[in-house]
N, C-alpha and C positions, 0 to 999 in steps of 0.2 A: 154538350149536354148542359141542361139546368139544373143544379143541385143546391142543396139549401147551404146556405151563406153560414160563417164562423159569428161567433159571439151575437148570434143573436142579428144581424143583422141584412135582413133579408136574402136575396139569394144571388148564386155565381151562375156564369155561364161560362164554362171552362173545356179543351179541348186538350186531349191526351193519347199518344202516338205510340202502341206496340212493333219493336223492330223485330227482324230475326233475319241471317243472312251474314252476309262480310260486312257491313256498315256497323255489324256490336261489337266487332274486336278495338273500331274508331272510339267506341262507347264504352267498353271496359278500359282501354287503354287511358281515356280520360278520368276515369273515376279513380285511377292506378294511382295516375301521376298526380291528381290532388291528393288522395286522401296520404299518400308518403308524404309527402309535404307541408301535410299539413301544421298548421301554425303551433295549435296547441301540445301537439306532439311533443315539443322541443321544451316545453315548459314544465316546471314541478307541476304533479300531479295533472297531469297531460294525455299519459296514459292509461287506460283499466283494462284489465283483463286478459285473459292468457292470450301469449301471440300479441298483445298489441305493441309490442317495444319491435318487433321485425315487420319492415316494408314488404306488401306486397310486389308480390311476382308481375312483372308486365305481362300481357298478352302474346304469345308466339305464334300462334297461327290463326290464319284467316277462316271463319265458319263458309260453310256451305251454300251454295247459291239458294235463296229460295223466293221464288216467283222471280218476278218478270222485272219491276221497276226500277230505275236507277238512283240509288241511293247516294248521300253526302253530308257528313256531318260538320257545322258551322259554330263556333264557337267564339266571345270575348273573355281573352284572362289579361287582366291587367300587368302590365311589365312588369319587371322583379317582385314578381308573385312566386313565379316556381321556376326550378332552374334544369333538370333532367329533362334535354331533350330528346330520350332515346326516340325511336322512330316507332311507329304502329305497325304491327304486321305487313309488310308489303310495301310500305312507304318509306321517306326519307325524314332523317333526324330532323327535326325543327327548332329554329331559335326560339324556345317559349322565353327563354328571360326576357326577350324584347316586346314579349305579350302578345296576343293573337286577335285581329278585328273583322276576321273573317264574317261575323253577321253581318256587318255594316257592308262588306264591300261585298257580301250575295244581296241584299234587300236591291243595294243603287242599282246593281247590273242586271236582278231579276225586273224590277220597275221600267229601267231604261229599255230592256228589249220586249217590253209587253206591246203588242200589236189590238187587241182586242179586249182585255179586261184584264182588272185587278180589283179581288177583293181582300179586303184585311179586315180583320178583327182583330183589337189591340187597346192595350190600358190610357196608353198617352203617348204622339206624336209633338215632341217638341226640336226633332234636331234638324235645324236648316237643311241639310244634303238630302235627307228622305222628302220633308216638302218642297223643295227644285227637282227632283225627279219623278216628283205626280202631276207634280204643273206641268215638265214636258210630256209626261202622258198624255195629261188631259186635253194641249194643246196636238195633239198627233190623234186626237177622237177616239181615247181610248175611255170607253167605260170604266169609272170607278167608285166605291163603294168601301167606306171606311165606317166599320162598328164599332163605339168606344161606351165608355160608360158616359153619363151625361154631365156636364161642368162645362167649365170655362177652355176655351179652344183656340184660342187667341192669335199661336200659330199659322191657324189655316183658312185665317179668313180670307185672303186671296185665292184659294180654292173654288169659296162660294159661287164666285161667279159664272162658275162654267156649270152650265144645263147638265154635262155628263157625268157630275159630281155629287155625292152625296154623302152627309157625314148621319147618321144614324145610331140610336140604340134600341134596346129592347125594353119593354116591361111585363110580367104576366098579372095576369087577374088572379089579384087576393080572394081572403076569404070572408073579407067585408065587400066582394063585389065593385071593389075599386082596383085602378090600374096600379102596381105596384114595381118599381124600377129593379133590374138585375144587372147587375154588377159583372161587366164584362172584363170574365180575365183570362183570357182566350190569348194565344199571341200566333198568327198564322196570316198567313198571305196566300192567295190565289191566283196565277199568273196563267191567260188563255186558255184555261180548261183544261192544261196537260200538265202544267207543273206546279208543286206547292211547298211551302215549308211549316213548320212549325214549331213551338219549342218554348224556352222562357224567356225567351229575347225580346223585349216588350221595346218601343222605336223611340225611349229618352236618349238623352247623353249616359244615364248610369249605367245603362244595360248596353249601349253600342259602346263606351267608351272606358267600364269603369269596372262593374261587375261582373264576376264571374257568370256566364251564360251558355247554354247550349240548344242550338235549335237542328234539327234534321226537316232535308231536303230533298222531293225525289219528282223522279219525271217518269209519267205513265198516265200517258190520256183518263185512261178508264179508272183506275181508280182515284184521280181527282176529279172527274164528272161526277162520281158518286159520292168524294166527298163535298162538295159542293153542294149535290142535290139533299141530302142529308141535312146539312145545315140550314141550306134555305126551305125545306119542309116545318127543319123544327122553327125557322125564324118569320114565316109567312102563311103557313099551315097551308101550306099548296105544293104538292108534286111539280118540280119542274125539270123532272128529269126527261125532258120530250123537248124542252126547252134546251138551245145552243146555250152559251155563258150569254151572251150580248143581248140575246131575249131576255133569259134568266134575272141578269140586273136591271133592265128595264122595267119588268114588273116587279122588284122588289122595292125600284124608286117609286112608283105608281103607290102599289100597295102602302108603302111609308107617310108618303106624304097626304094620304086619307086618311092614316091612323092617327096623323099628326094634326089633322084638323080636327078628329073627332076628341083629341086629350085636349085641345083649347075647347072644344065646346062641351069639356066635362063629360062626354057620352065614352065610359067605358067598353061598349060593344065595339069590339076590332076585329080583324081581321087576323090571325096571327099576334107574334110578340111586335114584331118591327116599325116604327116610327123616327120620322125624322127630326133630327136635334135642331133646333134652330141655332145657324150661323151666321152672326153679325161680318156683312162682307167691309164693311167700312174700315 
């Protein structure tokens, strides 16, 4: 969705994931073991308010199946950040003091077995291992399609040069009838139309490597068709839910790269929000 932007500064487009099922107890279970841990706790005047000097209760039992998809929750805590590794409902205790980098190691493995498409929207791709694993995408002719806000990209200009690739933002029509940029802080990936994730795991070093993050994962054709077609409705203002994914991205490159001719020729009138970012391949 596009919502209007903090301090005054034009607007977000941002993507947020209601769970329900056995993948919340992974979710409460996380929220457990930070907020016990937490830093300031331990400090004068650390804590407020009744109950807050006693640790929450971990999670004991697994919720209820509901729907069909297959859920997983991916996580970065940096080492000797928190040290309780009780286990989550169901599962096995875990070293968190050695810190946890499970985003990075789903992104490479969801990348490396994409057959047909991948699309992402995401703040800023700077960590070598994620761009060697779109290069071999793109070298195995997979469609791909990366949303970011617009700037400097320096990273992926090796990218460029594949026909299959495209690095892309958005902008809406203000209310001076000019094109106006929106600030993609979206953090999700699209992988052959049946699997997706998403979360606050944005593809730097501080978020694969440093920051605390949590992104969830699931697999079910149909509801990633729809979300997909959802985004690219709101992102090309065209239904392409009749479209496969590898159509799908193909007119979204189409569509882009007319919108991106029409913002160097000044002409406001587009097609949808999507436009291509220019990427120096040199």
């Amino acid at each position: 969705m596009v919502t209007p932007g903090h301090m005054g500064e034009g607007h977000n487009h941002d993507v947020y994931i209601q769970l329900a099922g056995p993948a919340v107890a992974d979710v409460h279970h996380n929220f457990v073991q930070r907020w016990n841990e937490a830093s300031e706790r331990a400090m004068a005047n650390g804590r407020w308010g009744t109950y807050s000097e006693t640790d929450l209760p971990f999670p004991d039992r697994i919720p209820a199946e509901r729907g069909s998809a297959v859920v997983q929750i991916q996580r970065t805590i940096h080492p000797e950040r928190y040290f309780n590794g009780q286990a989550s409902p169901g599962g096995m205790p875990y070293d968190i003091a050695a810190g946890e980098r499970s985003n990075c190691d789903q992104y490479c493995a969801a990348i490396d077995t994409a057959q047909r498409s991948i699309y992402i929207e995401n703040q800023h791709i700077d960590v070598p291992a994620i761009v060697d694993c779109l290069r071999r995408a793109l070298l195995r002719g997979v469609e791909v399609i990366l949303l970011t806000p617009a700037g400097e990209h320096a990273g992926l200009r090796g990218l460029g040069d594949f026909d299959n690739f495209l690095l892309a933002g958005i902008a809406g029509l203000g209310a001076n009838g000019q094109r106006e940029l929106v600030h993609v802080h979206a953090k999700l990936m699209l992988i052959d139309d049946v699997w997706a994730t998403a979360g606050s795991c944005n593809l730097h070093r501080f978020s694969l490597f440093g920051n605390g993050e949590m992104n969830v994962a699931f697999f079910e054709p149909n509801t990633v068709h729809a979300f997909r077609s959802a985004l690219l409705h709101e992102h090309l203002d065209q239904d392409t839910s009749g479209l496969n994914d590898r159509e799908a991205l193909r007119l979204f490159r189409k569509i882009a790269k007319g919108n991106r001719r029409r913002f160097e020729a000044g002409d406001p009138v587009w097609q949808g929000l999507a436009y291509e970012l220019a990427l120096n391949t040199r």
